[in-house]
TORMARSE-177594 format. One record per residue (C-alpha): residue number from 1; residue in one letter; x, z, y. Coordinates in Angstrom, 2 decimals. Example, Ala and Ser with C-alpha at 12.3 -4.5 7.8 and 13.67 -1.06 7.14 Angstrom:
   paba   zafi      east        up     north
      1      A     12.30      7.80     -4.50
      2      S     13.67      7.14     -1.06
% end
This chain:
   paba   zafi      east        up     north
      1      X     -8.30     -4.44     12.64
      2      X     -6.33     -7.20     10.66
      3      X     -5.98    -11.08     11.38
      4      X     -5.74    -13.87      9.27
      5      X     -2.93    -16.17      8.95
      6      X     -1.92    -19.36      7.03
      7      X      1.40    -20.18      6.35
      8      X      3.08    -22.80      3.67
      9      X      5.99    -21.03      1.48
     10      X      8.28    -22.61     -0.83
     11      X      7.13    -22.53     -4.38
     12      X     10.51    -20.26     -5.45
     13      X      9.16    -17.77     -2.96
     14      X      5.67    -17.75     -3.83
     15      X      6.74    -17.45     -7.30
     16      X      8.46    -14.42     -6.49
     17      X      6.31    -12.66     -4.69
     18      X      3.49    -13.72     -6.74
     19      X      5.74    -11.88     -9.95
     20      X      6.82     -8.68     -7.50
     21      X      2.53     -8.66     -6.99
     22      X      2.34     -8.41    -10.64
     23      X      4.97     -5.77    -11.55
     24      X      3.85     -3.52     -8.93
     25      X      0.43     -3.49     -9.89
     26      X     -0.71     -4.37     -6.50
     27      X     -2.40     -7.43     -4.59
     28      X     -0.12    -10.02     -3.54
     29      X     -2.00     -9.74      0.07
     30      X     -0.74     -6.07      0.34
     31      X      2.79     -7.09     -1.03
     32      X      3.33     -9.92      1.49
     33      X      1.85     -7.45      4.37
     34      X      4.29     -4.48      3.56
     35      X      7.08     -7.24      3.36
     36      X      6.89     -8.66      6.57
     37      X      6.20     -5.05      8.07
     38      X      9.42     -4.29      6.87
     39      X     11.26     -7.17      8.04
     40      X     10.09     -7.57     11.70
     41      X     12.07     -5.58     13.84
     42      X     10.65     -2.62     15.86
     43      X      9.72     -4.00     19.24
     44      X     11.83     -2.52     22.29
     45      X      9.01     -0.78     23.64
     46      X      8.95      0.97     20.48
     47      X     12.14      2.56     21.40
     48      X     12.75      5.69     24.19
     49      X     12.92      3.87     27.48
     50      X     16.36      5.58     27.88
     51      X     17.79      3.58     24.93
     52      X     16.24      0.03     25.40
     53      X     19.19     -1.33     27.41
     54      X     21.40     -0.28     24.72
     55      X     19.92     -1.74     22.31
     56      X     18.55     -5.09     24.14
     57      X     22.22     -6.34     23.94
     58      X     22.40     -6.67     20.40
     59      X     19.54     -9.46     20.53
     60      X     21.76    -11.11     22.26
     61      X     24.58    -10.54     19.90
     62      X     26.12    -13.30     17.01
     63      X     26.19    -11.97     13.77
     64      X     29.60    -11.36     13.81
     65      X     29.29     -9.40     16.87
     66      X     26.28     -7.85     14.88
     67      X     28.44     -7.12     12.60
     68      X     31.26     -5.28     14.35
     69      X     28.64     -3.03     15.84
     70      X     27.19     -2.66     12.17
     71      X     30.33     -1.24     10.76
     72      X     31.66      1.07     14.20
     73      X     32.30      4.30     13.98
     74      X     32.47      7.25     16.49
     75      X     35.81      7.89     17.98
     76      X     37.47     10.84     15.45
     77      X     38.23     12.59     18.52
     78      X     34.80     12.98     20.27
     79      X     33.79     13.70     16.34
     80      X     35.72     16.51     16.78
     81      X     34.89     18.33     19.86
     82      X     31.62     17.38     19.49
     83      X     31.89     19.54     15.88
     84      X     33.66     22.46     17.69
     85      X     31.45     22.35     20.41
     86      X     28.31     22.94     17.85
     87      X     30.52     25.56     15.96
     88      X     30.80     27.91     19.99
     89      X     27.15     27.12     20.17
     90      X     26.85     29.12     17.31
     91      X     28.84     31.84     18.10
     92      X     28.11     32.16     21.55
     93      X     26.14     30.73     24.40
     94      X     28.17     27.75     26.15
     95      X     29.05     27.54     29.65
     96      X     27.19     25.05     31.71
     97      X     30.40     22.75     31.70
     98      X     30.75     22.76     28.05
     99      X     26.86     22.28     27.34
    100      X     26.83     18.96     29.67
    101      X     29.50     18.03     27.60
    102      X     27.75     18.56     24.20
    103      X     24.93     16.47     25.28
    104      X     27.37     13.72     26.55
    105      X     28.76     13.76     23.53
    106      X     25.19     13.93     21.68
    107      X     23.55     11.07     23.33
    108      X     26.65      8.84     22.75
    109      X     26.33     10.00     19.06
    110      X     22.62      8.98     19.36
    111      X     23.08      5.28     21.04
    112      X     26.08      4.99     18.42
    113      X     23.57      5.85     15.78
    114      X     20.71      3.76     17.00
    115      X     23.08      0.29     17.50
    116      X     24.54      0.95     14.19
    117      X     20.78      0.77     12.81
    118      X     19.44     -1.53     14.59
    119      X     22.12     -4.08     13.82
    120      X     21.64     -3.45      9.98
    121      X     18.43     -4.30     10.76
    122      X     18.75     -7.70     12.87
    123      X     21.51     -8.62      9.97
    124      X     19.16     -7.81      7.03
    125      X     16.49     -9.59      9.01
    126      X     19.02    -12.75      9.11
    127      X     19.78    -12.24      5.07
    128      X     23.51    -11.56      6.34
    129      X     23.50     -8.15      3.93
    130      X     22.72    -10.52      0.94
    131      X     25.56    -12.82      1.46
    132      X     28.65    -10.39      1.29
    133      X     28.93     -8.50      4.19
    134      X     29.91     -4.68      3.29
    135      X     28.55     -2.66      5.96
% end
């Protein structure tokens, strides 16, 4: 089921998309659709319940915050032992000690992962990528 909407866009933009319509080969109706799918954010309820506090603090973020959390990185040293840890896994079955600490290590790798994403996202969604930000 779809609904209909009316909204007024500046005559550059409707230009553009109007063009993008053309060059695609496809209706400008579809275009404008697939472009706001894109640009909306997933909703939280979208995401695993065990994730949505980590990432409901980054709608509350500034885009410089946004930013920071765009560009971290996970710490060399957990990279590491998280790596090594995969590497026994292979060879040999863990011991219970060592497996809770591979999925420590995993889920922070996930949330990491997940924030990193979903702040590109809330940036591009604010046209910060466009105006010189390297993430």
């Amino acid at each position: 089921m779809s609904k209909t909407i009316t909204i007024n866009v500046p005559d550059k933009l409707y230009s553009q998309l109007q063009r993008t319509a053309e060059l695609s080969g496809q209706p400008l109706e579809s275009l404008v659709t697939q472009s706001l799918a894109y640009s909306v954010p997933p909703l939280l309820e979208e995401i695993p319940l065990t994730y949505q506090s980590e990432i409901y603090a980054l709608l509350q973020m500034n885009d410089t915050a946004l930013h920071r959390e765009a560009i971290s990185v996970y710490p060399p040293e957990q990279w590491s032992e998280h790596k090594d840890l995969l590497s026994q896994k292979k060879l040999r079955e863990l011991t219970t000690a060592e497996q809770n600490r591979l999925e420590v290590l995993q889920r922070e790798a996930n949330i990491l992962t997940l924030r990193k994403s979903y702040a590109v996202l809330l940036l591009n969604r604010r046209s910060y990528l466009r105006s010189g930000w390297e993430i």
